[in-house]
Structures are given as C-alpha cells and as structure tokens.
Biopython code that builds the backbone (N, CA, C, O; Angstrom):
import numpy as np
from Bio.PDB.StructureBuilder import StructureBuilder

atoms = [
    (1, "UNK", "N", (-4.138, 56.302, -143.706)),
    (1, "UNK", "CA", (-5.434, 56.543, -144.311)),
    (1, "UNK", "C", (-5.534, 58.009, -144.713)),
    (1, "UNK", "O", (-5.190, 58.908, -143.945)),
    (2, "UNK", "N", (-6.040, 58.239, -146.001)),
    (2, "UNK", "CA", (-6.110, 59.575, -146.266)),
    (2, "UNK", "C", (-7.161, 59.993, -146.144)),
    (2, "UNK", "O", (-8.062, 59.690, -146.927)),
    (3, "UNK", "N", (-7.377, 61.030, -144.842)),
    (3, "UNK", "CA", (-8.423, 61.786, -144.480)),
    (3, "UNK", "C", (-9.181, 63.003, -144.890)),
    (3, "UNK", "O", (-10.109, 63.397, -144.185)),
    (4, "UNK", "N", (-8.762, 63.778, -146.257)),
    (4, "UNK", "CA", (-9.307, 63.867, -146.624)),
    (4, "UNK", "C", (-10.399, 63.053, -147.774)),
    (4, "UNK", "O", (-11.000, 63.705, -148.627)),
    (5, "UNK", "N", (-10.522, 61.759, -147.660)),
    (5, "UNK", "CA", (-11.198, 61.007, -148.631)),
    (5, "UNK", "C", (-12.436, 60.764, -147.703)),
    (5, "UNK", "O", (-13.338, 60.136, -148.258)),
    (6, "UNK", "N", (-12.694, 61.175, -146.249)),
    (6, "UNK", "CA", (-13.414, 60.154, -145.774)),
    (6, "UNK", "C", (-14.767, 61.023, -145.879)),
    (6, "UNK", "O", (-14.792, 62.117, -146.442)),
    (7, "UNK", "N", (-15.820, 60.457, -145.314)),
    (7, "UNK", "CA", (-17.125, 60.934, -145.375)),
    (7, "UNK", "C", (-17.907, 61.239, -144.046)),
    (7, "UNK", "O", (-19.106, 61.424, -143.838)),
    (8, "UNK", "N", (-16.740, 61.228, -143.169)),
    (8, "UNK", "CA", (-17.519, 61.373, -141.512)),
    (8, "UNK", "C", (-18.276, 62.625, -141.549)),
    (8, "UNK", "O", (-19.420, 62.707, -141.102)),
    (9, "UNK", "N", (-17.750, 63.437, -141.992)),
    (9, "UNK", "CA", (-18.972, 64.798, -142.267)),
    (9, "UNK", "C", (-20.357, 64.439, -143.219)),
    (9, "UNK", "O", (-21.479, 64.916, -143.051)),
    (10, "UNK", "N", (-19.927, 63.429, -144.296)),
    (10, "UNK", "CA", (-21.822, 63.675, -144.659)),
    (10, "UNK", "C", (-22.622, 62.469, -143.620)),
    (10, "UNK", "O", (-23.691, 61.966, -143.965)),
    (11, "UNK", "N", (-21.941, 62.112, -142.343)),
    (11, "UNK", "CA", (-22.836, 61.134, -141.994)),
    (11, "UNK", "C", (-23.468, 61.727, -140.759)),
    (11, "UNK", "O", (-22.862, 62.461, -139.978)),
    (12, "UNK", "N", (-25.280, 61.195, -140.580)),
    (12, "UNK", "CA", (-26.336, 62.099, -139.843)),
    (12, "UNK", "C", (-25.368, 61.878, -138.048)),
    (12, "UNK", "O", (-24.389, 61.170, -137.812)),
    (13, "UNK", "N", (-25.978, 62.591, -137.306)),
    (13, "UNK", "CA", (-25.442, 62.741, -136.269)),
    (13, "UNK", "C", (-26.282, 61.480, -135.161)),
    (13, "UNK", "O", (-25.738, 61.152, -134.107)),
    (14, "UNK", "N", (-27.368, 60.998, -135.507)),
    (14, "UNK", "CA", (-28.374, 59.841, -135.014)),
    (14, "UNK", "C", (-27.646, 58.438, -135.411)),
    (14, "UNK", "O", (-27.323, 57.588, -134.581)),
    (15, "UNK", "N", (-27.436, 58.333, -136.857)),
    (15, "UNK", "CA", (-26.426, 57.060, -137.175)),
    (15, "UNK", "C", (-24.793, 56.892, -136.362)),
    (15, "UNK", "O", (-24.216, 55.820, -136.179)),
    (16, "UNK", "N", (-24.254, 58.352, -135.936)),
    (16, "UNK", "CA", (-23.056, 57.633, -135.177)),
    (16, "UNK", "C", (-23.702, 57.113, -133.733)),
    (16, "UNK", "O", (-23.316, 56.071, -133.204)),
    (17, "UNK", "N", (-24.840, 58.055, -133.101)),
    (17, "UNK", "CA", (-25.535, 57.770, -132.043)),
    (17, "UNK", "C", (-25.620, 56.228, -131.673)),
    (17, "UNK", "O", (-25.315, 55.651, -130.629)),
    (18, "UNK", "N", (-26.330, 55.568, -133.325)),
    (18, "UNK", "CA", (-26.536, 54.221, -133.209)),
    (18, "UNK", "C", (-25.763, 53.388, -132.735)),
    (18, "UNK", "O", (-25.898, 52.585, -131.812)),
    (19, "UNK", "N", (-24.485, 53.734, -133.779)),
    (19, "UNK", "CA", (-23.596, 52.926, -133.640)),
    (19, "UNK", "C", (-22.699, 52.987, -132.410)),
    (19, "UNK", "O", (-21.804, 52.163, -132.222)),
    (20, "UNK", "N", (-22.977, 54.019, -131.558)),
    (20, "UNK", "CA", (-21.913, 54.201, -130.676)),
    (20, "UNK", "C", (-23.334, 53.995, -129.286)),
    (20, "UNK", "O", (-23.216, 54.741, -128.314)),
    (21, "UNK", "N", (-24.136, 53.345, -129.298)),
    (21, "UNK", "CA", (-25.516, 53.195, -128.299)),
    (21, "UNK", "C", (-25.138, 52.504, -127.836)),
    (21, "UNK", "O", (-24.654, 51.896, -128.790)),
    (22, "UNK", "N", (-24.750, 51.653, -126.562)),
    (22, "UNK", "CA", (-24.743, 50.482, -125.511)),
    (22, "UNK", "C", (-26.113, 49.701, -125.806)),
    (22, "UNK", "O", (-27.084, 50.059, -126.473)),
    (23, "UNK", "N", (-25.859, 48.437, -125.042)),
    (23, "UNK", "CA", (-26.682, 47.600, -124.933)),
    (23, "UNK", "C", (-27.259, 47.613, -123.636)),
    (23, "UNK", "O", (-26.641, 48.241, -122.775)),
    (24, "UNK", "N", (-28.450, 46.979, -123.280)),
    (24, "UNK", "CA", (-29.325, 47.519, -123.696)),
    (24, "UNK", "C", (-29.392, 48.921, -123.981)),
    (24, "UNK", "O", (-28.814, 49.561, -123.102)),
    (25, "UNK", "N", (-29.870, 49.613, -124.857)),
    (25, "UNK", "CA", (-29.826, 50.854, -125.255)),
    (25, "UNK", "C", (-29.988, 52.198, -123.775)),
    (25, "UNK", "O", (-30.012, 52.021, -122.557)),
    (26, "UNK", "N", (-30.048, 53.119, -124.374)),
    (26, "UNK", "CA", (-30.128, 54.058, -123.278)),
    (26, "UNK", "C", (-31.064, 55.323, -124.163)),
    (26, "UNK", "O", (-31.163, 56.463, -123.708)),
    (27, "UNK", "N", (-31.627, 54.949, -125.313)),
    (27, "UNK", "CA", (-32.302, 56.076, -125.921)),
    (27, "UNK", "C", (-33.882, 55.969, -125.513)),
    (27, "UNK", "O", (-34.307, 54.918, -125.032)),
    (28, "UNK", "N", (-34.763, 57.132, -125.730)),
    (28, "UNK", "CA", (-35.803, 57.008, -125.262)),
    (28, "UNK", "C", (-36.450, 56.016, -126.487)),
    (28, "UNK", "O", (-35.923, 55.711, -127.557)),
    (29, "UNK", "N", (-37.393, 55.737, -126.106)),
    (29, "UNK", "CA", (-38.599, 54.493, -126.679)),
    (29, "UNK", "C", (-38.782, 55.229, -128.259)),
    (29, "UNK", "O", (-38.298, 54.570, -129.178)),
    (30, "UNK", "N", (-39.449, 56.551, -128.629)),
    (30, "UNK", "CA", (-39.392, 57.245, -130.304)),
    (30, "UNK", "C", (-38.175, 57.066, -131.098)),
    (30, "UNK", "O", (-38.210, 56.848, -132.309)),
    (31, "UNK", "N", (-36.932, 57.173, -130.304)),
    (31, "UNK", "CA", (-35.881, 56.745, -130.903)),
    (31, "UNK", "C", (-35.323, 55.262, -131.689)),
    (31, "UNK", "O", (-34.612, 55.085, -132.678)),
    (32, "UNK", "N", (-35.710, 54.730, -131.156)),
    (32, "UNK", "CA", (-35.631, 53.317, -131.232)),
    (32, "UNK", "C", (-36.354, 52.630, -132.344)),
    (32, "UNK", "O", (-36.004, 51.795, -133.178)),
    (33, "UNK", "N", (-37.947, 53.506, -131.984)),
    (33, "UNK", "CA", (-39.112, 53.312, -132.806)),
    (33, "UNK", "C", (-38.592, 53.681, -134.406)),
    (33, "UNK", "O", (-38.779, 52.975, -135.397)),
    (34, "UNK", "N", (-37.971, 54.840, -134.357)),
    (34, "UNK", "CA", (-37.625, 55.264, -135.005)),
    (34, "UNK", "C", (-36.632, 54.431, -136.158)),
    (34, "UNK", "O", (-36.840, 54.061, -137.314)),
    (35, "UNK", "N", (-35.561, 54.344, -135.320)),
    (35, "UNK", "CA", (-34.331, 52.850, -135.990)),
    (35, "UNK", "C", (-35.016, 52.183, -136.512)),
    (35, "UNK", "O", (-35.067, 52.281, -137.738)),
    (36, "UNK", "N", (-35.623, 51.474, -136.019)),
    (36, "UNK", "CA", (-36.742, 50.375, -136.382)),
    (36, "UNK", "C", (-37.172, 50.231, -137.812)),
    (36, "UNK", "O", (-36.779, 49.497, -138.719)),
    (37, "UNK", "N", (-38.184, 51.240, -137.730)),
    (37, "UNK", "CA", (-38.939, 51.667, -138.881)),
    (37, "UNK", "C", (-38.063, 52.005, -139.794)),
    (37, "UNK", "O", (-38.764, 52.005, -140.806)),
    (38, "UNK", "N", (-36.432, 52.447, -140.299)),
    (38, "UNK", "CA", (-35.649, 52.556, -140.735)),
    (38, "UNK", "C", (-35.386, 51.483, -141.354)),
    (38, "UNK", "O", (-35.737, 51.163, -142.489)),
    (39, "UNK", "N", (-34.489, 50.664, -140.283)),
    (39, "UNK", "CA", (-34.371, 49.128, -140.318)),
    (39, "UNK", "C", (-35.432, 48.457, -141.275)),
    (39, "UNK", "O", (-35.207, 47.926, -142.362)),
    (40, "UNK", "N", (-36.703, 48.611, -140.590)),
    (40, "UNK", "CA", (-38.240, 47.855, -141.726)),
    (40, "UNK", "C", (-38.076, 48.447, -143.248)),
    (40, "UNK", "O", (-38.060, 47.583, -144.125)),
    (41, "UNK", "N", (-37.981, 49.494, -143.574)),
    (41, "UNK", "CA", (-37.896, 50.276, -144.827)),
    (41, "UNK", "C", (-36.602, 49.448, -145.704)),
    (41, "UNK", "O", (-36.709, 48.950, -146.825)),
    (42, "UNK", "N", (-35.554, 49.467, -144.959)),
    (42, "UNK", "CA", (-34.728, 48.751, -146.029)),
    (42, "UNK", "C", (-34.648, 47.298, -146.410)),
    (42, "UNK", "O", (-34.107, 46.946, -147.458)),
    (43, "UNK", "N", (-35.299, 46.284, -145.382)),
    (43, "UNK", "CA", (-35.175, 45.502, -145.192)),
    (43, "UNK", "C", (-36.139, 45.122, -146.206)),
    (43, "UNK", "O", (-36.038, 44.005, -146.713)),
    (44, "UNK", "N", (-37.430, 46.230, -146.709)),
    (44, "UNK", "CA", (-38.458, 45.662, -147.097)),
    (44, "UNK", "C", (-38.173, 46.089, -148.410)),
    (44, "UNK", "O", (-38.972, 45.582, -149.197)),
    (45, "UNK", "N", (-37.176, 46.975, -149.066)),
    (45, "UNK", "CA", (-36.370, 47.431, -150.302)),
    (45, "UNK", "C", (-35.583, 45.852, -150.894)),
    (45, "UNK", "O", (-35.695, 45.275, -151.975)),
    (46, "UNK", "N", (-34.844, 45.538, -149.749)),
    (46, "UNK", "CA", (-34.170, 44.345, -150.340)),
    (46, "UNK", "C", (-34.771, 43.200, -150.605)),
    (46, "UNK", "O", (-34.520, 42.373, -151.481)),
    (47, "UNK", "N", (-35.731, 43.214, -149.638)),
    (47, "UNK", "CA", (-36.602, 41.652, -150.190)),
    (47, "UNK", "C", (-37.226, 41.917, -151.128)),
    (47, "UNK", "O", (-37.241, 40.776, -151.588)),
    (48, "UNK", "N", (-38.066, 42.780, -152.199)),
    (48, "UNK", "CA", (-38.609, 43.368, -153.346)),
    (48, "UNK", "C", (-37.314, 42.901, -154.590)),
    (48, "UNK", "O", (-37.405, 42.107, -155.526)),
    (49, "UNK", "N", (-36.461, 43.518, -154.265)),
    (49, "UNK", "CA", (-35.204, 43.249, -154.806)),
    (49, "UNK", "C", (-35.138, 42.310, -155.201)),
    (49, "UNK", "O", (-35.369, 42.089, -156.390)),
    (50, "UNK", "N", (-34.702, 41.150, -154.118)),
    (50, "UNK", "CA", (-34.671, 39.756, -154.208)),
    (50, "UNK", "C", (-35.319, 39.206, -154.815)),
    (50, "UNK", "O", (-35.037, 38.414, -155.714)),
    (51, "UNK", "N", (-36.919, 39.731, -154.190)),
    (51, "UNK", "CA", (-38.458, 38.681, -155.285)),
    (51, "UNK", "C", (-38.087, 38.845, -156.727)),
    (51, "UNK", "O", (-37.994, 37.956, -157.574)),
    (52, "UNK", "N", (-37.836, 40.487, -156.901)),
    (52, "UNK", "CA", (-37.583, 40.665, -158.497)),
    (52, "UNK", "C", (-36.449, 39.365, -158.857)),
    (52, "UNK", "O", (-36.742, 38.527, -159.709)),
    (53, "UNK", "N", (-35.596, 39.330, -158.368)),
    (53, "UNK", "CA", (-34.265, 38.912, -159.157)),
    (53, "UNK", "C", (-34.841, 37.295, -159.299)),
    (53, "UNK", "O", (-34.692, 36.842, -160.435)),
    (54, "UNK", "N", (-35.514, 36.309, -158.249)),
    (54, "UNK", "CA", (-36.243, 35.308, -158.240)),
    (54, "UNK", "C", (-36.799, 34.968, -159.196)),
    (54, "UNK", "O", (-36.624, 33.974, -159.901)),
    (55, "UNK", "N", (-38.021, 36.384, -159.323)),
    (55, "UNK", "CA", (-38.662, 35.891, -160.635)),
    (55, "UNK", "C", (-38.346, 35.622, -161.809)),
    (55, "UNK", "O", (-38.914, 34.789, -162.516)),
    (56, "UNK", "N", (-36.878, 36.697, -162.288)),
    (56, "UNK", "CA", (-36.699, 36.494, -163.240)),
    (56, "UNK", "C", (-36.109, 35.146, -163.726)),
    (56, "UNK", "O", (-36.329, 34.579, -164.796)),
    (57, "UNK", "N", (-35.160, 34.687, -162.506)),
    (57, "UNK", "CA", (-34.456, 33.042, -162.407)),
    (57, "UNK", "C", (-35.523, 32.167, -162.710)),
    (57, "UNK", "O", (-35.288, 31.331, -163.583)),
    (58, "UNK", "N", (-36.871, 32.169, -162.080)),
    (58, "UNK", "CA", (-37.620, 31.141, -162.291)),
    (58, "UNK", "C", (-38.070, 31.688, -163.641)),
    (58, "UNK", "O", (-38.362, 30.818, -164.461)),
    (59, "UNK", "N", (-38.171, 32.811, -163.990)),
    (59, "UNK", "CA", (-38.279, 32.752, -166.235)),
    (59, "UNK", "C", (-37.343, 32.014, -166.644)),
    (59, "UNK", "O", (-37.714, 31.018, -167.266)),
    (60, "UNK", "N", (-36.575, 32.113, -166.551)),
    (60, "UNK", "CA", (-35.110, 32.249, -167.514)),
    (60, "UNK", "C", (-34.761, 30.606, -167.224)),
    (60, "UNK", "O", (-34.179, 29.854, -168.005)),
    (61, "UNK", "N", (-35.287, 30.269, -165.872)),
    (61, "UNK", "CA", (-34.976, 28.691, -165.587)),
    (61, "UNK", "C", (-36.360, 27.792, -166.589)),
    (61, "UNK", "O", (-36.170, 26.793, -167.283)),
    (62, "UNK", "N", (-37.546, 28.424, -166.408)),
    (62, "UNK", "CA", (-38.231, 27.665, -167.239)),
    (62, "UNK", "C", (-38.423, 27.672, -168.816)),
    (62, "UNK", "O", (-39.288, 26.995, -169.371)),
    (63, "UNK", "N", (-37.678, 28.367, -169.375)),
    (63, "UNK", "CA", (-37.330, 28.346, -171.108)),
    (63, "UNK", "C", (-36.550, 27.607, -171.071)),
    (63, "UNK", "O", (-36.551, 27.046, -172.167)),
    (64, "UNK", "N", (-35.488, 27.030, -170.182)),
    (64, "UNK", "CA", (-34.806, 26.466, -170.413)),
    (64, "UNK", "C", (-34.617, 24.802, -170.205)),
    (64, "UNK", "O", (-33.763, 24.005, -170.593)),
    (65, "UNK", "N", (-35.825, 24.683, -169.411)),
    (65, "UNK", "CA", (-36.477, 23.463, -169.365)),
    (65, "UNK", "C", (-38.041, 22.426, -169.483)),
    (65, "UNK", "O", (-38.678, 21.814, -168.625)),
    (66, "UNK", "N", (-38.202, 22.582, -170.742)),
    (66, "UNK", "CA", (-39.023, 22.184, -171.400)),
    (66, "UNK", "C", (-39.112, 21.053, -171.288)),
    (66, "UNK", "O", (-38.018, 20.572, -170.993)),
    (67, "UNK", "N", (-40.524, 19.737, -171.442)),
    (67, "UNK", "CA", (-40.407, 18.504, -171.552)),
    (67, "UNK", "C", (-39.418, 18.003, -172.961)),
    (67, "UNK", "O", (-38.724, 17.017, -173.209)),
    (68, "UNK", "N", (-39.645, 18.785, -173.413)),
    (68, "UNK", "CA", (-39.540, 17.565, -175.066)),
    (68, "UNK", "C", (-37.848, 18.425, -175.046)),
    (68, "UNK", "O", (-37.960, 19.646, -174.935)),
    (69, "UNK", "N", (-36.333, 17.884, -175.143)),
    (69, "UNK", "CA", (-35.361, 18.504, -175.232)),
    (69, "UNK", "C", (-34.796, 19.089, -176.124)),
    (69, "UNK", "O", (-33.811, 19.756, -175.804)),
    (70, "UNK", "N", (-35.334, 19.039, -177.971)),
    (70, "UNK", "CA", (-35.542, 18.706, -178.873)),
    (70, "UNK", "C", (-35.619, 20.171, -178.732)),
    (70, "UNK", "O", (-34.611, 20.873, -178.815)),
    (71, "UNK", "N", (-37.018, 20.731, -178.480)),
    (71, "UNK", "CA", (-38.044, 21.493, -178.424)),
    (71, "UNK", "C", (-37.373, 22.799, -177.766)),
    (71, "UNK", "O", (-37.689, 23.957, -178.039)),
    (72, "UNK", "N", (-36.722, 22.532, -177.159)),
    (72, "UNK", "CA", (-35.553, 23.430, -176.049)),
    (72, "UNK", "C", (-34.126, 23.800, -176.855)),
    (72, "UNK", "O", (-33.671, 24.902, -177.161)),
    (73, "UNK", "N", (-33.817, 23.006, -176.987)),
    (73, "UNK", "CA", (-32.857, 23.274, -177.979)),
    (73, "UNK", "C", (-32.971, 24.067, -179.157)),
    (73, "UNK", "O", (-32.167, 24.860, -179.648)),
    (74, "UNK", "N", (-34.010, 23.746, -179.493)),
    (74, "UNK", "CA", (-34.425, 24.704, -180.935)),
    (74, "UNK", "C", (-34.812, 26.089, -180.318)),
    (74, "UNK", "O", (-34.503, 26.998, -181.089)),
    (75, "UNK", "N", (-35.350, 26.488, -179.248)),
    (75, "UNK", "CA", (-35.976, 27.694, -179.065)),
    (75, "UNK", "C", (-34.528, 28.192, -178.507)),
    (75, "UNK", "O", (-34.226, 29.343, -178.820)),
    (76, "UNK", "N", (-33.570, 27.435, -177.693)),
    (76, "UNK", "CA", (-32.554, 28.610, -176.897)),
    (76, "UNK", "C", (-31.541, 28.931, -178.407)),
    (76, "UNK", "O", (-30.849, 29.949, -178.452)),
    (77, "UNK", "N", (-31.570, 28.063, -179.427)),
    (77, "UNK", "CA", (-31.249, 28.324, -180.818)),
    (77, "UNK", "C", (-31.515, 30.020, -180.860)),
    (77, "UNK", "O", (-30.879, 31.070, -180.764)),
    (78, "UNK", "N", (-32.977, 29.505, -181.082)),
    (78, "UNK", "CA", (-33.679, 30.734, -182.083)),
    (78, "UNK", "C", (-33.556, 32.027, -180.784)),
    (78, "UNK", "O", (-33.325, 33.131, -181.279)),
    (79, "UNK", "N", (-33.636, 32.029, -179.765)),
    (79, "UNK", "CA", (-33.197, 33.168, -178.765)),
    (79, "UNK", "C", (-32.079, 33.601, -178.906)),
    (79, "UNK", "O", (-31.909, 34.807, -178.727)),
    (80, "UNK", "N", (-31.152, 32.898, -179.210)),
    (80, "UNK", "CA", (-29.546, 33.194, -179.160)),
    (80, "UNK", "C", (-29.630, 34.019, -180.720)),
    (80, "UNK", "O", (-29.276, 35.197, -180.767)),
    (81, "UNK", "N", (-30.167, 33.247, -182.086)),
    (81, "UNK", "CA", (-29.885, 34.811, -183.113)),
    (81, "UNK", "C", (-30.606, 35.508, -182.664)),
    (81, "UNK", "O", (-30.018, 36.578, -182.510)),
    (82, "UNK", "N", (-31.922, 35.594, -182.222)),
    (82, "UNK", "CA", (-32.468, 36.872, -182.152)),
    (82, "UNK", "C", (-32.401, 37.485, -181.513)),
    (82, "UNK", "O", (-33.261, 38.365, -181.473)),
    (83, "UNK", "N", (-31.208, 37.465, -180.437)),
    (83, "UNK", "CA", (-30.616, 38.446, -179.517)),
    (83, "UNK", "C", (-29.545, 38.909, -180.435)),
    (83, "UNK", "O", (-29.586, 40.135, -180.327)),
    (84, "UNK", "N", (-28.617, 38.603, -181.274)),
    (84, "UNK", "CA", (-27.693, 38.952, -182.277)),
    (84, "UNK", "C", (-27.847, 39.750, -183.341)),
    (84, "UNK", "O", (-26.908, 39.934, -184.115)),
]
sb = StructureBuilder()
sb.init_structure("model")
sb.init_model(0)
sb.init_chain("A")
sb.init_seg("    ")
for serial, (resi, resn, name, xyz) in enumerate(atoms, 1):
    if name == "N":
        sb.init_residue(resn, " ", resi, " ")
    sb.init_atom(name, np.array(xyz, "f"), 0.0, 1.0, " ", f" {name:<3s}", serial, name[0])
structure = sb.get_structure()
C-alpha cells in the first residue's frame, strides 16, 4: 500500500476515537450525544436525497403511463424531439 496516498492525517482525532470505542462504550454521555446528532444529520441528508430521487421516479413513471396508450406514445414521441 502506498502510504503516501493515504489520508490518516486529514482524519478528526474523535472519528478514530469512534471507531476504535469498545462496546458498551466508555465515553462520557456529551460524547455520544454528540455521535448521535452527527449520525441524525446525515442520516437526515440521505433520506432528503432519496425523497428527491423518488419524486422524480414517480414524474418520470407517470408520463409514462397514461390511460389511453395511443396518447403516451405520442407525447414520449414529442419529448424525445424536443429533447433533440
């Protein structure tokens, strides 16, 4: 492995903490609190994420299914030149 490529220097000194913490933990209670609220922040980045990417599936799924098939066909037509 080539060590100068690695990144152990830009990483915080609390994240190796984490990762190197026993079970049950041994940090005080703010610490933890702390992780946590970390943990909540990204967790609540990716599900935003997700909703976005959802919504757009349920657009993109309902142009593409129309009652009349006819009717569908002609519009993913006319989408396809007018993206061209």
């Amino acid at each position: 492995m080539d060590t100068r490529l690695s990144h152990v220097e830009s990483v915080y000194t609390d994240k190796l903490d984490e990762e190197f913490d026993s079970f049950p933990t041994s940090q005080s209670a703010d610490i933890v609190k702390m992780r946590y609220g970390r943990l909540r922040s990204v967790a609540g980045r990716i599900q935003t994420v997700v909703g976005d990417m959802e919504t757009q599936g349920e657009r993109f799924q309902a142009l593409l299914s129309w009652r009349d098939p006819r009717a569908t066909f002609l519009s993913v037509i006319f989408f396809l030149f007018a993206a061209v």
